[in-house]
Structure formats: C-alpha cells, structure tokens
C-alpha positions in Angstrom: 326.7 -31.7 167.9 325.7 -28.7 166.8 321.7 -27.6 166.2 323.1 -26.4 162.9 324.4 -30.0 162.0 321.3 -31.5 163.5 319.0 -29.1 161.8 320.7 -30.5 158.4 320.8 -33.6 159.2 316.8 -33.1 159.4 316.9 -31.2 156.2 318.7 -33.9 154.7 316.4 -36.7 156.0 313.6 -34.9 154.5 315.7 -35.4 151.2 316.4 -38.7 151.4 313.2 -40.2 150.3 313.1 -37.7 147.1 316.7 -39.4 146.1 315.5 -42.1 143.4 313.2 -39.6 142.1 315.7 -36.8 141.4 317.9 -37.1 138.2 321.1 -35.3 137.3 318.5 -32.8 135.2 316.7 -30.3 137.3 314.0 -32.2 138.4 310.1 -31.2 137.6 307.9 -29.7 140.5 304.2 -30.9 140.3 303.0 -28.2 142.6 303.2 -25.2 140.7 303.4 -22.5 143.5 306.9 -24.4 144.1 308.6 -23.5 141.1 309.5 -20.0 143.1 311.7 -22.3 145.2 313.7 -23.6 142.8 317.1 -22.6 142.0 318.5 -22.9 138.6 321.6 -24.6 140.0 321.8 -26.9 143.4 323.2 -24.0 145.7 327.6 -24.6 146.6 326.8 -23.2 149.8 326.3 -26.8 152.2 323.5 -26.7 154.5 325.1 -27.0 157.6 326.4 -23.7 156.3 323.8 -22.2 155.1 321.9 -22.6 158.6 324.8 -21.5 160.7 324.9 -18.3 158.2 321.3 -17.6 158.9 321.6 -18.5 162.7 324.6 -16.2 162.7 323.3 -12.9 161.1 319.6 -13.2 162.1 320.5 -14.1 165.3 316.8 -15.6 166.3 316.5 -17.7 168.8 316.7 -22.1 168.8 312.4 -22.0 168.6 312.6 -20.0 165.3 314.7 -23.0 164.0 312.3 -25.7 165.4 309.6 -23.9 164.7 310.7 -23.4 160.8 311.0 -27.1 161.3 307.8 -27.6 161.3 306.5 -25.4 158.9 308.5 -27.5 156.7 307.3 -30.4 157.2 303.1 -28.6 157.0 304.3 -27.8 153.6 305.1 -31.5 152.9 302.0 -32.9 154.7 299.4 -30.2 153.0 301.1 -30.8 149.6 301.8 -34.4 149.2 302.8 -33.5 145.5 305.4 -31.1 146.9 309.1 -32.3 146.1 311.8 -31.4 148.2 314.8 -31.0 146.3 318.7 -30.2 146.7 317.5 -27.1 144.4 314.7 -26.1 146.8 315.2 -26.4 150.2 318.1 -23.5 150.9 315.3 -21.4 149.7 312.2 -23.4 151.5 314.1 -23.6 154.2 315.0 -19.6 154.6 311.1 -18.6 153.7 310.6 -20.9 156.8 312.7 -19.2 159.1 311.9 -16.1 158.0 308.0 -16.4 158.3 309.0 -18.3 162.0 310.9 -15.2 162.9 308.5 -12.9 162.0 305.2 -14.6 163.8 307.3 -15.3 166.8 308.8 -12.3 167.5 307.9 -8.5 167.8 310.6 -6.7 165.7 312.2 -8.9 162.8 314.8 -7.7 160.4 313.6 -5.6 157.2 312.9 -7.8 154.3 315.8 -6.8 152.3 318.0 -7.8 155.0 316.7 -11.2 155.1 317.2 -10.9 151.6 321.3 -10.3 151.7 321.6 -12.8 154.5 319.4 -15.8 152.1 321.5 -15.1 149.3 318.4 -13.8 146.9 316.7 -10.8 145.9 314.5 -8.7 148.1 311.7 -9.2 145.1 312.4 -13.1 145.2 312.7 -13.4 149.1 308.9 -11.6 149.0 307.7 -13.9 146.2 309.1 -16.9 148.4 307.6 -15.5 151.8 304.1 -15.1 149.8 303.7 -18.7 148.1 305.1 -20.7 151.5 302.0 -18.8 153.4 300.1 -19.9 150.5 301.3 -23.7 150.8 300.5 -23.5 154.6 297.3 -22.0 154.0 298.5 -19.1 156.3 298.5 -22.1 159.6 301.3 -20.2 161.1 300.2 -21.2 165.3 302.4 -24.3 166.5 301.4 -25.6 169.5 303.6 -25.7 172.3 303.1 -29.9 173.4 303.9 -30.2 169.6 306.7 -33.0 170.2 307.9 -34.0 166.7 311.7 -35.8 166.1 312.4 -32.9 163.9 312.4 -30.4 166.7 313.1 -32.7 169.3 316.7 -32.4 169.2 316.3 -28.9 169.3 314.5 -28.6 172.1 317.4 -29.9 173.9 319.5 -26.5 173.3 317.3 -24.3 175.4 
C-alpha cells in the first residue's frame, strides 16, 4: 500500500463520521474561520491524488505527511464544532502540509509555489495558512513519542 492511499484512507476516516450530517447542498460550517476552507464545489481531483500530487512536487519527506496528520486532527480536537467536509479537506489538508513543511524544515518552497501545486491562489493559500494557525492556536511542536493510528502507518515507511 501506498502512504498516499493510507494517508486517504485516514482522510477519509476522518470523513466518515461527518457522512449523515452532510447533504447534497453545500453543507454549513459552524466555525466561522472555516469558511476559508471551503470550496464552492467538492474538488474532481481524488485524494489519493491529490496527496501523491503534493508528495510529488513538494517532495517533503514521510514526517511532513504524519506530522500534517496531526495537525489535522488538533484542529478537530480544539474545534469540536469544526466539520470536515468533502469540500474542505483538499484545502485543510494542503494548509496542513504546508505549515508541517515549513516548521520542520529549514528552506520550504515560496508560497506561491505551494500555491500552483494546491490548486489555489497564492492570496487564498496565505488566507488558508493564516486561519489553520489560528484554529491550532499556533501549537505547531509534535512530540516525537506522539504514537497516534493516524501516523502510525506512516511511520512504517521510514
């Protein structure tokens, strides 16, 4: 299996719950700052390749992914109202590499680029970068015994 097939099929998991509550209308966000992650439309692009896309021309390492992981899932657990949709996670999910990538690592990609390779603007890949640091409350440090079944798979690629 590939860690982009097991990183979706996390992604996925962490849809599953939201499945009753989504409609075939664009569904309502109750935390405001999550509007910016919302797409107008559900994106055509699948996830599994969506993540190899990023994994492919961002070319970070497996941590980056694991640790994006788990700034997912702080979002979720810091804002219980937050609602992760098939129209928000592409986006939530590339703000959470992108943040990963940049707090890990010394020299990062310019934001534009991380722009083209998302699939949005450079003005809404900033505006998506600024309210996920606001939804974590700018708790970027992971600990390295963090052992969570999201990233546990991962872990197994390095």
């Amino acid at each position: 299996m590939s860690l982009s097939t097991i990183i979706a099929d996390e992604l996925r998991a962490c849809l599953k719950p939201n499945k009753d509550i989504i409609t075939s209308t664009r569904p309502l966000q109750t935390v405001e700052s999550a509007n910016v992650f919302s797409g107008k439309n559900i994106p055509t692009i699948s996830l599994d390749n969506y993540i190899e896309r990023l994994k492919l021309y961002i070319n970070c390492e497996n941590v980056t992914f694991s640790v994006a992981l788990i700034y997912l899932q702080r979002v979720q657990r810091k804002n219980e109202n937050f609602l992760l949709t098939p129209y928000n996670v592409h986006r939530l999910f590339l703000s959470c590499v992108i943040v990963a990538d940049k707090y890990l690592n010394d020299e990062f990609l310019k934001n534009s680029d991380y722009a083209q390779i998302g699939g949005v603007s450079n003005e809404e890949l900033n505006a998506l970068e600024h309210q996920l640091l606001k939804l974590l409350d700018f708790d970027l440090f992971v600990r390295e015994t963090v052992n969570s079944p999201a990233t546990q798979d991962i872990t197994d690629f390095f």
